[in-house]
N, C-alpha and C positions, 0 to 999 in steps of 0.2 A: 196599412191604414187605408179607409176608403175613402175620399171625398167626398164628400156632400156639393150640392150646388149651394154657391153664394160662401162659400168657405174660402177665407185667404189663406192662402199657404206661402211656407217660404221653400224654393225647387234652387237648384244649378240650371239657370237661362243659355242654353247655347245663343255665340254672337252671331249675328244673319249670315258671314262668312265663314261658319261654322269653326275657324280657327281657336278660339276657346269658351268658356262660360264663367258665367257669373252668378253667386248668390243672389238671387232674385225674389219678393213675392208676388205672389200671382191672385188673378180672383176667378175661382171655377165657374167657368158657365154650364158646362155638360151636366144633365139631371143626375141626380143622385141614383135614380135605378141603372143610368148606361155605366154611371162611376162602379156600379157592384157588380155589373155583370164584364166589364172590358177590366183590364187592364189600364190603360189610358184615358184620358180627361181633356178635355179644350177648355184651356184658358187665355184669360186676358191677361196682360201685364200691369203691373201696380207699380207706379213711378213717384220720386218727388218733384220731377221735374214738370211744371205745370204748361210750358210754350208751346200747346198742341191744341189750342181750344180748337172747340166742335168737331174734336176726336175724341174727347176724355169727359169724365165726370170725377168733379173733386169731392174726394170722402176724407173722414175724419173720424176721431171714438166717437163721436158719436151717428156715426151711420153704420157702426158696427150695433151688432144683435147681442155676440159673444167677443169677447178677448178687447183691449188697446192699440191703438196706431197713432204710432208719433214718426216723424212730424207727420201733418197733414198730409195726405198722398192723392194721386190721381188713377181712378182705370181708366189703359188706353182700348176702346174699341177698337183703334187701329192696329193693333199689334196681338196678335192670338196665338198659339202656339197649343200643337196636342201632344202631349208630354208623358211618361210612365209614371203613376202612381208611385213606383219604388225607387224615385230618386228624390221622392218630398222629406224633407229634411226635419218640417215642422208644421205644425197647423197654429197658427195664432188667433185667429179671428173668424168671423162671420157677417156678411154683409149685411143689415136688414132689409125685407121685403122693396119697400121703396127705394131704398140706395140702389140694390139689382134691378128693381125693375127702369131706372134712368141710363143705367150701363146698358139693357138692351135696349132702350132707345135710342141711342147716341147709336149702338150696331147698328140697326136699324136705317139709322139714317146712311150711314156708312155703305149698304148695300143697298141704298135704294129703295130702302120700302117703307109705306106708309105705314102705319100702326092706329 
């Protein structure tokens, strides 16, 4: 399956100590043409845990394009991971233009850069 940018997916999240993983969804930032041509994809993490303001943008069904998200969830800019396309479990959703385009701003600000 390929990813599209702005496509949630649900992956197995390695823990930062690599010791195991977890069922995770995630929000694809990498463009849909590097999604067709690599293997791999960079994504954000998609959390319900909201304690991370002005790292995260809170989304909901309705800042999806395609598919439902319950409960409410967050992407953390803080948290990225480049991951193999062949361990996506599922595709549920799709962000809309504006929900992604506040995720890469929150990056953005994350690395220091104006927009």
């Amino acid at each position: 399956m390929t990813l599209r940018q702005r496509d949630i997916a649900l992956v197995p999240v390695p823990f930062t100590d690599l010791s195991a993983n977890k069922r995770r969804p995630v929000a694809v930032l990498s463009t849909t043409s590097h999604n067709r041509k690599s293997e791999e994809v960079v994504v954000a993490a998609v959390a319900s845990n909201t304690a991370a303001p002005g790292r995260t943008v809170a989304i909901s069904s309705s800042d999806l394009a395609e598919g439902t998200l319950r409960p409410d969830r967050v992407v953390r800019a803080d948290k990225l991971h480049t991951l193999s396309q062949r361990i996506v479990v599922r595709r549920y959703g799709r962000l809309t233009e504006s929900a992604f385009q506040q995720v890469l701003g929150r990056l953005d600000q994350l690395l220091g850069r104006t927009r």
